[in-house]
DRENDREN-682257 format. One record per atom (N, C-alpha, C): residue number from 1; x, y, z. Coordinates in nm, 3 decimals, always signed. Example, Ala and Ser with C-alpha at 12.3 -4.5 7.8 and 13.67 -1.06 7.14 Angstrom:
2
(1 (+1.319 -0.569 +0.780))
(1 (+1.230 -0.450 +0.780))
(1 (+1.320 -0.330 +0.780))
(2 (+1.285 -0.225 +0.708))
(2 (+1.367 -0.106 +0.714))
(2 (+1.290 +0.003 +0.787))
This chain:
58
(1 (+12.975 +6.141 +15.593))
(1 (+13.084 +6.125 +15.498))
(1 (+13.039 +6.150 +15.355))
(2 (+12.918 +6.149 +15.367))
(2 (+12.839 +6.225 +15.207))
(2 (+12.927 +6.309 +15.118))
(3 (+12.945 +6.393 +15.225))
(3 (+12.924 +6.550 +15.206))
(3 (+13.072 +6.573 +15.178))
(4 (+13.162 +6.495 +15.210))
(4 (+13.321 +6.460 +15.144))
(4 (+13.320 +6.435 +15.016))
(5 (+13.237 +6.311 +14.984))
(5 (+13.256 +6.240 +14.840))
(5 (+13.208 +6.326 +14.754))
(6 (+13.101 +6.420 +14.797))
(6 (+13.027 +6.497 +14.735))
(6 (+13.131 +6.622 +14.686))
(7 (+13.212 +6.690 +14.779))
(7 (+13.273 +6.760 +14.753))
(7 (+13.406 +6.773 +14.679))
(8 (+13.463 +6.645 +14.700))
(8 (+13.581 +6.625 +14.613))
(8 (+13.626 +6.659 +14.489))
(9 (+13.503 +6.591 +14.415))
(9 (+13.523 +6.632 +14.260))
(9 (+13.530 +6.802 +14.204))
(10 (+13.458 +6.905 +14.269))
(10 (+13.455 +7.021 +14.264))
(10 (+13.617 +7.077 +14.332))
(11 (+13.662 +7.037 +14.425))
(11 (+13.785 +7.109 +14.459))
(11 (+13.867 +7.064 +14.417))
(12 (+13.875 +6.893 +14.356))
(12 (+14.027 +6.901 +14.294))
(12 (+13.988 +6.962 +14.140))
(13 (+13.881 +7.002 +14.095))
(13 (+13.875 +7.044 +13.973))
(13 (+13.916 +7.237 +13.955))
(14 (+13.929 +7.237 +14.075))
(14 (+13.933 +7.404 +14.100))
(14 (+14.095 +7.396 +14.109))
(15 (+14.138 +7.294 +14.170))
(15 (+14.290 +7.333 +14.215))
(15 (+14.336 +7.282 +14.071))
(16 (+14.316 +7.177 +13.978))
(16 (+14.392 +7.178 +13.829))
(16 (+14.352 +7.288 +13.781))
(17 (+14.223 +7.353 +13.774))
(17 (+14.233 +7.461 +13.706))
(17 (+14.278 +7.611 +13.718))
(18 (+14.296 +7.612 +13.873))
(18 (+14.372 +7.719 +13.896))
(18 (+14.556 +7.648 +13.936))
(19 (+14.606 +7.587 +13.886))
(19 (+14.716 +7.518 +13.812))
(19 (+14.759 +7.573 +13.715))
(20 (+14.613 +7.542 +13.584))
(20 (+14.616 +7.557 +13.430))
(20 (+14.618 +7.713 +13.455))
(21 (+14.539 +7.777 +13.538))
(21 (+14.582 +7.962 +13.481))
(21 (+14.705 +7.977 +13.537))
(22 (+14.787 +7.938 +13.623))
(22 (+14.931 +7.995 +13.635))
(22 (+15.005 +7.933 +13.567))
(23 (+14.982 +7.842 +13.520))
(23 (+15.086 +7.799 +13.420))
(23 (+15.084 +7.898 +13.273))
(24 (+14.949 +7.896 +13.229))
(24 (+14.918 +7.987 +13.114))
(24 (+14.979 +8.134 +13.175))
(25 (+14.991 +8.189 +13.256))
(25 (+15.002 +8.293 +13.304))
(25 (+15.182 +8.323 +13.294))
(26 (+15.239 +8.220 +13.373))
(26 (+15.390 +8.216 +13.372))
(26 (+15.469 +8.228 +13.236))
(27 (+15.340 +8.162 +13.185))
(27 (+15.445 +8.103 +13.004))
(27 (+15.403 +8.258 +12.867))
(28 (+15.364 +8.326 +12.918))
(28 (+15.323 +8.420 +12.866))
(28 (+15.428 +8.505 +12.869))
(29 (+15.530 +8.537 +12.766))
(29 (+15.605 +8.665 +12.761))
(29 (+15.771 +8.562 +12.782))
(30 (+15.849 +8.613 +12.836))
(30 (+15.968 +8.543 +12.829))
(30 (+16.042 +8.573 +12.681))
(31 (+16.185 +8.491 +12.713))
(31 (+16.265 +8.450 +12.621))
(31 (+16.232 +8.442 +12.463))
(32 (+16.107 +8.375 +12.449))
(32 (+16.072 +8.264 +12.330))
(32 (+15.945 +8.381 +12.330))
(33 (+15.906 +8.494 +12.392))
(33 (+15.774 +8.529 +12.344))
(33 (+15.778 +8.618 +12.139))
(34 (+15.875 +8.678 +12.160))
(34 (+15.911 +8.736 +11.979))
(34 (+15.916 +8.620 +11.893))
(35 (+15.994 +8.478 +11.925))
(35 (+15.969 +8.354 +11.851))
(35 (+15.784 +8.318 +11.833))
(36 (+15.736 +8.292 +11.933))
(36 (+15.584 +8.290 +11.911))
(36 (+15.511 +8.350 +11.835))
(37 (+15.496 +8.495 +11.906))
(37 (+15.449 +8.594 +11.831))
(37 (+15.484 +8.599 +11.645))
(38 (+15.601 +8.612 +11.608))
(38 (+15.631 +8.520 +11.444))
(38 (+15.572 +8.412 +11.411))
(39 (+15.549 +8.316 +11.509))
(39 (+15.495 +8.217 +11.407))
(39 (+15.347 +8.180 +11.420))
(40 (+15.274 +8.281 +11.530))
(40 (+15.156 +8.329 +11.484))
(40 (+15.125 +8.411 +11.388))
(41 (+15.229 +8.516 +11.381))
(41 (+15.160 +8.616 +11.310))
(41 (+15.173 +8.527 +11.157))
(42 (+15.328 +8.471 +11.101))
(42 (+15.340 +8.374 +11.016))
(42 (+15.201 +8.286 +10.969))
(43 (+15.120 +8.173 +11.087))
(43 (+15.024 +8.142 +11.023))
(43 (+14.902 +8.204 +10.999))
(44 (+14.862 +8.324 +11.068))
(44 (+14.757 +8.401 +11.065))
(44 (+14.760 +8.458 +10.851))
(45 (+14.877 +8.518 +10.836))
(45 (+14.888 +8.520 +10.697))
(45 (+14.873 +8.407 +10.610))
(46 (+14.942 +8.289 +10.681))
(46 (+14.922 +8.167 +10.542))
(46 (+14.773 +8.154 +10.544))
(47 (+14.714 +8.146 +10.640))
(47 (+14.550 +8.163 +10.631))
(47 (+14.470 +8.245 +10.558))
(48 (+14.516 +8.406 +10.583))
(48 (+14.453 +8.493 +10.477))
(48 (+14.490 +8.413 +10.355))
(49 (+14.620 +8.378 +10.309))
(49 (+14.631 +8.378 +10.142))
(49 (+14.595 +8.243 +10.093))
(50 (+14.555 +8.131 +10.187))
(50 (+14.472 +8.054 +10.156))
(50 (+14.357 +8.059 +10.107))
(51 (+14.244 +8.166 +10.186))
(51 (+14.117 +8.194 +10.205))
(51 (+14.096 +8.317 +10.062))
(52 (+14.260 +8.377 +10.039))
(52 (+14.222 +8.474 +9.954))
(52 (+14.131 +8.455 +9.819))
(53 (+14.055 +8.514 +9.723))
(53 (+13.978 +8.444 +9.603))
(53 (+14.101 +8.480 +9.515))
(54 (+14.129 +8.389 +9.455))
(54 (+14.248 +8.385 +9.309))
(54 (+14.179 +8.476 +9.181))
(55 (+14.290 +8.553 +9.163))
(55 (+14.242 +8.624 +9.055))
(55 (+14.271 +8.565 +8.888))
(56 (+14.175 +8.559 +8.822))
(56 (+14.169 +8.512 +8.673))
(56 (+14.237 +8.397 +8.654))
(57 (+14.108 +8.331 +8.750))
(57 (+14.158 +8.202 +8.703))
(57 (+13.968 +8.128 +8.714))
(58 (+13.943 +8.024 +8.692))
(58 (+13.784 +8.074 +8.654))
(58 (+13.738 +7.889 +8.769))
């Protein structure tokens, strides 16, 4: 019965994680994917103009 206890932790960790890729997988694209895509691309810019160096100002 080792060789049960032993194995457990490895297969239910395989079955949540092959869970987590079809879920990531399903939710990819759809309805809401042009909403996303905006408000990544949205913070990807507030980032540049955060990071940007300010001009003449000292």
């Amino acid at each position: 019965m080792d060789y049960v206890s032993a194995l457990v932790p490895p297969v239910v960790m395989a079955v949540f994680f092959s869970g987590l890729i079809v879920t990531i997988v399903k939710t990819q694209g759809g309805a809401n994917k042009a909403k996303e895509d905006a408000a990544a691309d949205a913070a990807i810019r507030a980032e540049a103009l955060q990071q940007s160096p300010k001009v003449g100002g000292a």
